[in-house]
C-alpha positions in Angstrom: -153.6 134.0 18.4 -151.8 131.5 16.0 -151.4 128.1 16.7 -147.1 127.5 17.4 -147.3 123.9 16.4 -148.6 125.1 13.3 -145.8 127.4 12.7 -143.6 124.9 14.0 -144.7 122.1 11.1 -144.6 124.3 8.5 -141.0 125.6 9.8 -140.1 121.8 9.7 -141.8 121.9 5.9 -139.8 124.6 5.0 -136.6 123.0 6.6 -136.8 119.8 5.2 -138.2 121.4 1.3 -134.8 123.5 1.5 -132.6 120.9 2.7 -133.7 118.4 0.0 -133.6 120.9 -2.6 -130.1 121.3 -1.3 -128.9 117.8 -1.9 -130.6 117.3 -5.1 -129.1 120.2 -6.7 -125.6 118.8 -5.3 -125.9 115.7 -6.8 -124.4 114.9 -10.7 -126.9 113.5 -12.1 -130.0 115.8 -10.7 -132.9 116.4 -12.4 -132.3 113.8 -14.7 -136.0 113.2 -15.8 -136.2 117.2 -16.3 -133.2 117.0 -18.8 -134.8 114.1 -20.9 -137.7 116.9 -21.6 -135.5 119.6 -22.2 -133.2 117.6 -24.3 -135.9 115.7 -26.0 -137.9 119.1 -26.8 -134.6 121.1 -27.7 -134.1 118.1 -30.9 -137.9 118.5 -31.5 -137.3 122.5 -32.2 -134.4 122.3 -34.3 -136.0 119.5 -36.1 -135.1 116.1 -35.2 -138.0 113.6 -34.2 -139.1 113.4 -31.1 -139.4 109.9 -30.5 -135.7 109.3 -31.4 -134.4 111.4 -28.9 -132.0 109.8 -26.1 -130.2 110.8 -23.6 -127.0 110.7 -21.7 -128.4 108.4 -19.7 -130.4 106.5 -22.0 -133.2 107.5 -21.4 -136.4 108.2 -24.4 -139.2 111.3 -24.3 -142.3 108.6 -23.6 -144.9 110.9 -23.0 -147.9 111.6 -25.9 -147.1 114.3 -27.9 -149.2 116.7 -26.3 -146.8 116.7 -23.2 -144.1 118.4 -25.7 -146.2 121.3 -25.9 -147.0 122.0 -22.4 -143.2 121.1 -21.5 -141.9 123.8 -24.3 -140.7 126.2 -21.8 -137.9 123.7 -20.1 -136.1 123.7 -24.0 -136.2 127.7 -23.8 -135.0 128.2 -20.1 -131.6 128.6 -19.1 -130.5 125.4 -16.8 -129.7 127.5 -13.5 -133.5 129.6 -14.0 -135.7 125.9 -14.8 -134.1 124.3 -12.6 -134.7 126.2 -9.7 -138.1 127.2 -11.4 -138.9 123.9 -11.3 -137.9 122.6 -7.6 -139.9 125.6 -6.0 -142.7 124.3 -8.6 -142.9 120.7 -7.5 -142.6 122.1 -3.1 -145.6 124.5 -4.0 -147.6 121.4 -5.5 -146.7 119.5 -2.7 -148.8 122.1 -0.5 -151.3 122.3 -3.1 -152.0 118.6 -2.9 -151.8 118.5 1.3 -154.6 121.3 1.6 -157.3 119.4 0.6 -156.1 116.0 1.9 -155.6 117.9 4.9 -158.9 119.7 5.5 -160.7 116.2 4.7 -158.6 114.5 7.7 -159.7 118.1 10.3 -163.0 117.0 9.2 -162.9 113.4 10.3 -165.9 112.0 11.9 -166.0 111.8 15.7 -163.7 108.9 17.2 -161.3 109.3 14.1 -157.3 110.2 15.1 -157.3 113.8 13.4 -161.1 114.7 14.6 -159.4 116.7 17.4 -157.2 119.0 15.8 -157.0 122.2 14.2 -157.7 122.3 10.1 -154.5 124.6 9.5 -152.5 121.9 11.8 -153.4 119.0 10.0 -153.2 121.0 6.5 -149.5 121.4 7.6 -148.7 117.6 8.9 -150.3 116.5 6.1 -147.9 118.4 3.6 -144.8 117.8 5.6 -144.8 113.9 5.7 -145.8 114.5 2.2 -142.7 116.0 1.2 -140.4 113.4 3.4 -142.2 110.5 1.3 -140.3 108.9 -1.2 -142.4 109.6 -4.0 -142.2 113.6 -3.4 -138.4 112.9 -2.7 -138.3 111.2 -6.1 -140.3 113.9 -7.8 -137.6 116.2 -6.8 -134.6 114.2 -7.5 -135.9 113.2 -11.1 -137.2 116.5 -11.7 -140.8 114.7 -12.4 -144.1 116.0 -13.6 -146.0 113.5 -11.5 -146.8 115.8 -8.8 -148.6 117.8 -11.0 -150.7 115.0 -12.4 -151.6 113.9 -9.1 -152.9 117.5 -8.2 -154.6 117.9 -11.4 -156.9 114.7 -10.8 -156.9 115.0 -7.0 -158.8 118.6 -8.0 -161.3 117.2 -10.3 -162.2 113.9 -8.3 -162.5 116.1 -5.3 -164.6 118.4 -6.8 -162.6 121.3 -6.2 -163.1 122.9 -9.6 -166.4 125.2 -10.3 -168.8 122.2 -11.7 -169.0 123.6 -15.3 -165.1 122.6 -15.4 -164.8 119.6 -13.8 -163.6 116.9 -15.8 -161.2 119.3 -17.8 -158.3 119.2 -16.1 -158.3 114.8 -15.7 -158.5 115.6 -19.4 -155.9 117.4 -19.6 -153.0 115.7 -17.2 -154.2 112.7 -19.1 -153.1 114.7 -22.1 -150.0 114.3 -20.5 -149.3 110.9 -18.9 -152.4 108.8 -19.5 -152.8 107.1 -16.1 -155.5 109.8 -15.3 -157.8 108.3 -17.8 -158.9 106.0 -15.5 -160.9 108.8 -13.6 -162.9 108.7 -16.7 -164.5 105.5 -15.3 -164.8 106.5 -12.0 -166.4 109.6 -12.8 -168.9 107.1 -15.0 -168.7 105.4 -12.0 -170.1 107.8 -9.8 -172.8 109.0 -12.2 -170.7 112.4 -12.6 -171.6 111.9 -16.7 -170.7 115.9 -17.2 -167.4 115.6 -15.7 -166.6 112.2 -17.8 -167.9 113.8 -21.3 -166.0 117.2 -20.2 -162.8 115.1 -19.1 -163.0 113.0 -22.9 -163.6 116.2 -24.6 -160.4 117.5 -23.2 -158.4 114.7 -23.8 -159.5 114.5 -27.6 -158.8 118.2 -28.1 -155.6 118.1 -26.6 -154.8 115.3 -28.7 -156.2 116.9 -31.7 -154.2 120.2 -30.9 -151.1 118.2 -31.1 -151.8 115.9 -34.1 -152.0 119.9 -35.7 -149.0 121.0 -34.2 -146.9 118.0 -34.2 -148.8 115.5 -36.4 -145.8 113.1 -37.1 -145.0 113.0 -34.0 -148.4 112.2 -33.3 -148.4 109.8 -35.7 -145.1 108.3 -34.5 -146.7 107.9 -30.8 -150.5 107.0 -31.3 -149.2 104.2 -33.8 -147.0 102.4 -31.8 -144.9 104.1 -29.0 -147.6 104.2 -26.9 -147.6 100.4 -26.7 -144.0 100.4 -26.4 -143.7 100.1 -22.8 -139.6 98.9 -22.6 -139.2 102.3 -23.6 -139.4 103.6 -20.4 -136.7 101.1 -18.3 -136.0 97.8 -16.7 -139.9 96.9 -15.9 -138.8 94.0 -13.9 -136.5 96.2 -11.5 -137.7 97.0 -8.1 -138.8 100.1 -8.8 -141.7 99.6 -11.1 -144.1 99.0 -8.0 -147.1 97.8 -10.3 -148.7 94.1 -10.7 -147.0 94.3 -14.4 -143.7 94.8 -12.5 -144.2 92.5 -9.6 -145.3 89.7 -11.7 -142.1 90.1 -13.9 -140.4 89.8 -11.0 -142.0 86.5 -9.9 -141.3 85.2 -13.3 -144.2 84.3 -14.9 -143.5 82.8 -18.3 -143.5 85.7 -21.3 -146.6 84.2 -22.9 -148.8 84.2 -19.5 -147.7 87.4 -18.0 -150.1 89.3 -20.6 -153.3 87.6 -19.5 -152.6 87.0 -15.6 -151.9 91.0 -15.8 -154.7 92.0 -17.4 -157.4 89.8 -15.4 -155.8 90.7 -11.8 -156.1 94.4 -13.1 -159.1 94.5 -14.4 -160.7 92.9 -10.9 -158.4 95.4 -9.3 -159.5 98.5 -11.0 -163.4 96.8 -11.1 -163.5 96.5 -7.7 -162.0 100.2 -6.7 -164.1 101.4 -9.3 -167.3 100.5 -7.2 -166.0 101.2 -3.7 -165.1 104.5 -5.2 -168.9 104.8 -6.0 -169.7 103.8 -3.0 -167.4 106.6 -1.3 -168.8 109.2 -3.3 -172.8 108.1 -2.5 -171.3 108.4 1.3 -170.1 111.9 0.9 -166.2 111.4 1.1 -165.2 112.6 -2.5 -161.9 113.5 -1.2 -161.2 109.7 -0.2 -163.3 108.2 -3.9 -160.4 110.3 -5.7 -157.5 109.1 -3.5 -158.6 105.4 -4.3 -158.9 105.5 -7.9 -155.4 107.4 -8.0 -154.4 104.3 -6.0 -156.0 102.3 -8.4 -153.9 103.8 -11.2 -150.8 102.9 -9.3 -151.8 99.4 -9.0 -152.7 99.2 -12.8 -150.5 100.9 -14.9 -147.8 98.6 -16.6 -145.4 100.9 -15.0 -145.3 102.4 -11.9 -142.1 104.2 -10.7 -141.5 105.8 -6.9 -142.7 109.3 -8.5 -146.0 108.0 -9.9 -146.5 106.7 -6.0 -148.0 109.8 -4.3 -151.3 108.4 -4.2 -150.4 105.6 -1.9 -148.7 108.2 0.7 -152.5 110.1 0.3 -154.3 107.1 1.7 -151.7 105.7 4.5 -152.9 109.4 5.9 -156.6 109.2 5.5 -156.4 105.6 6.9 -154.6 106.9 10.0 -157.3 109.7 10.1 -160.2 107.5 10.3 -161.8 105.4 12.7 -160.8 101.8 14.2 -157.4 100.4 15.4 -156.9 98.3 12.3 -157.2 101.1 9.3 -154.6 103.2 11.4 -152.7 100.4 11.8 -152.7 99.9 8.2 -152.5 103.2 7.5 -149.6 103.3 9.3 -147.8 100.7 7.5 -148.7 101.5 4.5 -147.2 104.8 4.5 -144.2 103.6 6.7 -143.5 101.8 3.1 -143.6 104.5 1.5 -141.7 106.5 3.0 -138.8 103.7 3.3 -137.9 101.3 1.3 -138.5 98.0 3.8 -136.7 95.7 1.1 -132.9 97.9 1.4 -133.8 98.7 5.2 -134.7 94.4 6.4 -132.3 92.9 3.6 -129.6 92.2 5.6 -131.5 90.6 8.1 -134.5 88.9 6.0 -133.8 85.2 6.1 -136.2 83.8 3.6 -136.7 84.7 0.4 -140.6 84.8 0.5 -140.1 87.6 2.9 -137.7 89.5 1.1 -139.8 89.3 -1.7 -142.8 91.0 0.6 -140.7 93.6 1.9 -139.7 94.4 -1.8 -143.0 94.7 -3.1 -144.7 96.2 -0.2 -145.8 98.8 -2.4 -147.6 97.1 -5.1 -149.3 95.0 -2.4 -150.7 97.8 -0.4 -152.1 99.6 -3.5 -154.0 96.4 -4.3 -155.0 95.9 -0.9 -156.2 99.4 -0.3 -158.0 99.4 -3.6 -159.8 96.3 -2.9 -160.7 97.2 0.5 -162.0 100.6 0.0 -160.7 102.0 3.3 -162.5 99.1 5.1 -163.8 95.4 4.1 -162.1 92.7 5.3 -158.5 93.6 4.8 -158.6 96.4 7.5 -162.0 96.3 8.9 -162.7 97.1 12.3 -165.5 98.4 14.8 -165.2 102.1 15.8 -162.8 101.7 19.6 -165.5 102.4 22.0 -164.3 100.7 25.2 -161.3 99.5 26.1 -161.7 96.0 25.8 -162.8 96.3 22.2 -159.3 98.5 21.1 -157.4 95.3 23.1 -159.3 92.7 20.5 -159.0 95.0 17.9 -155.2 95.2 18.6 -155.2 91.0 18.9 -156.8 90.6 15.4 -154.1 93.2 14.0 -151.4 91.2 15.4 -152.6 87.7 14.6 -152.8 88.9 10.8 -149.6 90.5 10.6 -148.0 86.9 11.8 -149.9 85.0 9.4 -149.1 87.2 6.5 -145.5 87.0 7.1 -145.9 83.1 8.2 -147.5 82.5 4.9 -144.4 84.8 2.9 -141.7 83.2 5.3 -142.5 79.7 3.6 -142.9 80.7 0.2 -139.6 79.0 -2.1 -140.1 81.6 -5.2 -138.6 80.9 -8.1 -135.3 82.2 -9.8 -137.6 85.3 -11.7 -138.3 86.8 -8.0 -134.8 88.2 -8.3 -135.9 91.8 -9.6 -132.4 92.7 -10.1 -131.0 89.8 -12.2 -128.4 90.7 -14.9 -126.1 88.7 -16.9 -123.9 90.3 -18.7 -122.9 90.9 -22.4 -119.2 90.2 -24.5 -120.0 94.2 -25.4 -120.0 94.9 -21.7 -116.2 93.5 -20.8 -114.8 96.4 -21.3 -116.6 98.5 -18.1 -115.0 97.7 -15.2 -117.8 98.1 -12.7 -119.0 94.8 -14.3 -115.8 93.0 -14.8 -113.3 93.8 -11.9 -111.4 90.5 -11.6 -109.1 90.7 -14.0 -108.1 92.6 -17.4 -106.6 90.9 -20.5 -105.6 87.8 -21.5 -102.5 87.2 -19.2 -104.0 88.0 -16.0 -107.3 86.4 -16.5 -105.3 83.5 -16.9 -103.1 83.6 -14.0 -106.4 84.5 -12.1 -107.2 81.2 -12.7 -106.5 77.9 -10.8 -107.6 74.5 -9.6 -111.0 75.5 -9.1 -113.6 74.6 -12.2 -115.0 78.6 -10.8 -112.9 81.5 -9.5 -114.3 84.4 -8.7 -114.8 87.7 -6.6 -117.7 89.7 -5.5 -118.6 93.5 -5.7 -121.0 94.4 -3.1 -123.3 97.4 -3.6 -126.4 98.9 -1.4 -128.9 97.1 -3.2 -127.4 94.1 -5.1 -124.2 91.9 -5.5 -122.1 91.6 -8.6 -120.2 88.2 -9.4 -117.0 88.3 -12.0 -115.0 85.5 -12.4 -112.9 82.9 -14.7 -114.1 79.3 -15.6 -111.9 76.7 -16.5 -111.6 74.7 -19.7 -113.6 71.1 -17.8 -116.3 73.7 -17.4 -118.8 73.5 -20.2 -122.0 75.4 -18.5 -122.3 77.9 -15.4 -125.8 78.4 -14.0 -127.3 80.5 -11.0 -129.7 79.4 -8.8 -131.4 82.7 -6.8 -134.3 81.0 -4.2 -134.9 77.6 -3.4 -137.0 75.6 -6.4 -136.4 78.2 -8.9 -135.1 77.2 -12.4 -131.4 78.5 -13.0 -130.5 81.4 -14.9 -127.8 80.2 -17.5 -124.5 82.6 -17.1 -123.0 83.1 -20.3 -119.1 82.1 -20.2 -117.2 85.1 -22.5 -114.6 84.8 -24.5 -113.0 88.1 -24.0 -109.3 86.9 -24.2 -107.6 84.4 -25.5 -107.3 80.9 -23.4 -109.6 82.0 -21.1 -113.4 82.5 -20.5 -115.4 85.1 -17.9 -118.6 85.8 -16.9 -120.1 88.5 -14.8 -124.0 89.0 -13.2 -126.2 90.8 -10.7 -128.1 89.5 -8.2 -130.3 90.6 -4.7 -131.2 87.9 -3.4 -127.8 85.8 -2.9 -129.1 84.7 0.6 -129.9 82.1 -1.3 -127.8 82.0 -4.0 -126.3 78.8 -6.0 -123.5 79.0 -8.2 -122.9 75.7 -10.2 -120.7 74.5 -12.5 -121.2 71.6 -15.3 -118.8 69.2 -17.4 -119.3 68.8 -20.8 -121.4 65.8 -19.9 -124.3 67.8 -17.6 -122.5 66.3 -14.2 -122.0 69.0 -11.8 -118.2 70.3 -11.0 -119.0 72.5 -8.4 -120.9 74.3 -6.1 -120.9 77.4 -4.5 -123.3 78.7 -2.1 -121.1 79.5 1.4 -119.7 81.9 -0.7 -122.6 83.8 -2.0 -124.4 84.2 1.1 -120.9 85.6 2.9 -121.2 88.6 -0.2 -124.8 89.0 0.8 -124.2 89.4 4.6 -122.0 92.1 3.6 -124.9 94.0 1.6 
């Protein structure tokens, strides 16, 4: 007799895969990612370069050449067949991925949270919270190839593939987007040398293959793109959930970030590196692979929603294993990744420190998780045997939470920690989303009056525009995002005749400053009140 509940979850799967499906396909700018390949490759074939290609959107071709031969198809497809072709792609890789996750949480030690159930039961929870994660949401809304990448690796470091293959396909996907190269190591690592000289061998063929096919292209890439990481988007924005990007966003001077990034990444991916050893000596291949994936995430200079599946992978084997505090982690960690704690608490995050936590929640659970190893210090804990132990256990959860926030709550970061900081351009007056106060000459100047600074505020889900006038006494404007930040200088424009604008972006205007200088560096004005009203209305 089958199990209901599991016809019931994967009912709910099907439900929620359909309905998403549904609104992506409604929305004008769906599939965005997919269209960058399809435009990128459709240039490629009628013989334009490849690495010059950009879209409506902006947006480059930044994968190695090799990707442009496995991607061929999307150029050839009509839109209405590869898009749908692809959707039901990316929902069946969702279940591909879930089914092995899923059978390592049925077979959970004794004690642990999914021990009790049915494999095909958690095979099918596991693949639904999948799919309402926001990195499987994203995957489908961009039209993304991440998915696939994930699975590809997840096969390999699980040993899922016959052994004289294994290694090939990490080869491959890293062929593709080179995050998977750091399986090479692990399986180094781990002493699996056959899979690491299989996985280089298919990475230098399917490199080789495309220098044939596509050799300036090749060329073009292996010379320089690769290295070219502004290619790919704002790496500061909130987004990019990777030390690279949270580190822009704390504003660590140009000449710094470099070496800061590359010594907290190597201990990062050092120190995952060896509990994924450790993992593998203890039998749980399924949770060495999921860590090094994690480990990816962590490290990679960029490190959008879509790339973030592996993170989703561990919040469940954390809340399938043993010990109040790893499902308590667990079950944060994939709370943040399923929503987005820094648009959900902003309106009601009172300290910038905090904000900043909530908005990079990601990035710090990856390095957690990949420097605890699904224990160590971060979420140790005994197995619960009576119930005194699960109330202390409980207690030490609790006490840690308060001090992490404590210690966030007090934190005055400086002016870089706004991820969404813009000022803008003289070639930007003319779109209106950025300059809304006034338009031409005459009524930017009637807009203006006694005040050194008039202005008015756009408010948008996840930031705050400012577009104004400045006086002729004012000679400098400068915004001031947290406490003991430096300012960000706002340029004053002159658009029109007699008169001088400026426009910007901000997040964090909790906190915000506005200030206004005389020729002579004394200050004019202030405005703060102001700011902070705009932000309550966020």
């Amino acid at each position: 007799m089958r199990d209901r509940r599991v016809i019931l979850l994967w009912t709910v799967f099907a439900l929620v895969a359909a309905v998403s499906i549904g609104l992506v396909l409604r929305r004008p700018d769906h599939l965005s990612d997919l269209y960058i390949y399809r435009g990128a490759l459709a240039d490629l074939l009628a013989g334009r370069p490849l690495y010059e290609y950009e879209a409506a959107n902006g947006g480059p071709f930044t994968y190695p050449p090799f990707a442009a031969l496995v991607l061929w198809p999307v150029a050839v497809l009509s839109a209405p067949v590869l898009e749908v072709t692809w959707l039901l792609l990316t929902v069946a890789a969702v279940i591909a991925v879930a089914v092995p996750v899923g059978r390592v949480l049925a077979t959970a030690p004794p004690g642990a949270s999914t021990g009790r159930f049915s494999g095909p039961l958690v095979v099918a929870a596991t693949a639904t919270v999948l799919m309402l994660s926001a990195p499987v949401q994203s995957n489908l809304r961009f039209g993304q190839v991440s998915i696939f990448i994930v699975l590809a690796a997840l096969m390999d470091g699980m040993r899922i593939v016959p052994s004289r293959w294994r290694g090939v396909l990490v080869g491959v996907a890293a062929a593709v987007k080179l995050t998977p190269l750091l399986f090479v190591a692990y399986f180094l690592a781990a002493r699996r040398y056959r899979d690491a000289a299989r996985a280089t061998a298919a990475f230098l063929a399917c490199a080789a293959v495309a220098a044939v096919v596509l050799p300036g292209e090749s060329w073009t890439y292996w010379a320089g793109t690769v290295a070219q990481t502004s290619r790919i988007g704002d790496l500061a924005s909130l987004g990019n959930q990777s030390v690279h990007g949270m580190l822009m966003r704390i504003g660590l001077p140009p000449a710094t970030l470099p070496f800061v990034w590359a010594a907290l990444v190597a201990a990062i991916c050092l120190v995952a590196l060896w509990r994924a050893r450790q993992l593998t000596v203890d039998g749980r291949p399924g949770h060495a692979a999921v860590l090094v994936g994690c480990a990816t995430v962590a490290a990679s200079p960029v490190s959008w929603t879509h790339h973030q599946i592996w993170p989703v992978l561990a919040g469940m084997l954390l809340i399938g294993s043993t010990g109040v505090a790893r499902r308590v982690a667990g079950a944060a960690l994939l709370l943040t990744m399923v929503v987005s704690l820094g648009v959900a608490f902003g309106p009601v995050s009172t300290r910038p420190g905090v904000q900043f936590l909530l908005e990079n929640a990601r990035t710090i659970g990856a390095c957690v998780l990949c420097l605890a190893g699904f224990g160590g210090v971060a979420v140790a804990a005994s197995r619960v045997r009576r119930h005194g132990t699960a109330g202390r256990a409980w207690l030490r959860v609790g006490v840690a939470a308060t001090a992490t926030l404590a210690f966030f709550a007090v934190q005055p970061l400086p002016a870089g920690a706004d991820p969404t900081f813009k000022a803008y351009s003289l070639a930007e007056v003319a779109n209106p989303r950025y300059f809304f106060v006034c338009r031409g000459a005459a009524e930017c100047a009637a807009y203006g009056g006694p005040e050194p600074v008039t202005f008015g505020t756009a408010v948008e889900p996840t930031k705050v525009r400012v577009n104004g006038v400045v006086s002729g006494q004012v000679d400098r404007l400068e915004y001031y995002s947290a406490p003991g930040g430096a300012p960000r200088v706002i340029p004053l424009l002159a658009a029109y005749p007699g008169s001088r604008t400026f426009s910007f972006r901000a997040a964090t205007m909790a906190h915000g400053r506005l200030v206004a200088y005389a020729a002579d560096g004394r200050p004019l004005a202030t405005y703060d009140d102001e700011l902070a009203a705009a932000f309550a209305r966020r």
